[in-house]
N, C-alpha and C positions, 0 to 999 in steps of 0.2 A: 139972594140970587147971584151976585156979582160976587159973592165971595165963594157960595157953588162952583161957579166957573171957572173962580181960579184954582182951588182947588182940583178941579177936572184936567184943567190945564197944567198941573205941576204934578198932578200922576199921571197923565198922557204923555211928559216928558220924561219922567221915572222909569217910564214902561219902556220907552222907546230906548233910552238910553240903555237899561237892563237889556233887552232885545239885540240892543246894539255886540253890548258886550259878553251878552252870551252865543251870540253870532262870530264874535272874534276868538272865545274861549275853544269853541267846538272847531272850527278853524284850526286853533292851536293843536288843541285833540288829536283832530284825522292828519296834522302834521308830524306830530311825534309817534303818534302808531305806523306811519309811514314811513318813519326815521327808523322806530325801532326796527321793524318785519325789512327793512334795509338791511338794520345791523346782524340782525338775526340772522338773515340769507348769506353776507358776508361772512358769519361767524362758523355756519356750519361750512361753506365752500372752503373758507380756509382749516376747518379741521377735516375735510375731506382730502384736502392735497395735500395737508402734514401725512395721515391715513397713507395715503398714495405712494408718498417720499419714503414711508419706514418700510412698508411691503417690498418697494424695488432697492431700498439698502440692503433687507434680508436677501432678498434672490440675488443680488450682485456678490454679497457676501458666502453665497453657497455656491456657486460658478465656479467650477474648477480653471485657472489659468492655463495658456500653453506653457510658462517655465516651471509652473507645477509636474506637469504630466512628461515634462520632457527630464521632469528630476527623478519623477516617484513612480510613474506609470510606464514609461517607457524600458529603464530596468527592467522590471519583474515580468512583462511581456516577452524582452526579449530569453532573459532564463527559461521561460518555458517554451520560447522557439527552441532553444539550445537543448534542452531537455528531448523535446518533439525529433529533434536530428539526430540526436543520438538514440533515444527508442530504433530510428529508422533506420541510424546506420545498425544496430544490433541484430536485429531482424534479417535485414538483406545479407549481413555477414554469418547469420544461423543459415539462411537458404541456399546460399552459399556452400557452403558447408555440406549440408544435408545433398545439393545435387552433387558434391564432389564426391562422397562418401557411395551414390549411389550408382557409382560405376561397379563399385565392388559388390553391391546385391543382386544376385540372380531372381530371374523368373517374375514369378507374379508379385513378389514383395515390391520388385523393383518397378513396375508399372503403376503399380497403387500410389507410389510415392512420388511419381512422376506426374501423376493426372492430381493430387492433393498438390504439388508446387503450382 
């Protein structure tokens, strides 16, 4: 009987202790899966802002500058202003021309040519 009992008493302490430290382990558990799904969260937010940083290096890197456009764009703009004023001075100095010419056409040649200037 008394040695029942102690028996009962030294796996009632077995149990509890076990109890004990499986109460500490599981503990352990839900703090490193909490550590981890941290590190996790950190790991993907930081390859989110890396993500982030290379996309706005590309777009900065395709931006044209102002002393670009004032080296490369600006020329070739202007050529074809230059172009465009002289088309215009050509033209004005043909019309030119043609109303001078049509002093010397008589009659209805010289109306037609007047209402087409």
């Amino acid at each position: 009987m008394v040695f029942d009992w102690l028996k009962r008493l030294i796996q009632n302490q077995s149990i509890n202790q076990s109890d004990e430290s499986i109460n500490q382990s599981i503990s352990d558990i839900r703090l490193q899966k909490d550590s981890l799904e941290l590190g996790m969260a950190a790991g993907y937010a930081g390859h989110s802002l890396k993500s982030l940083e290379s996309a706005m290096e590309r777009l900065e890197s395709s931006v044209i500058t102002k002393q670009w456009a004032e080296a490369y764009l600006l020329p070739f703009l202007k050529s074809i202003d230059d172009n465009e004023q002289r088309r215009f001075e050509t033209l004005l100095s043909l019309l030119n021309y043609l109303k001078g010419t049509s002093v010397y056409i008589k009659g209805s040649w010289r109306d037609k040519l007047f209402r087409s200037l």
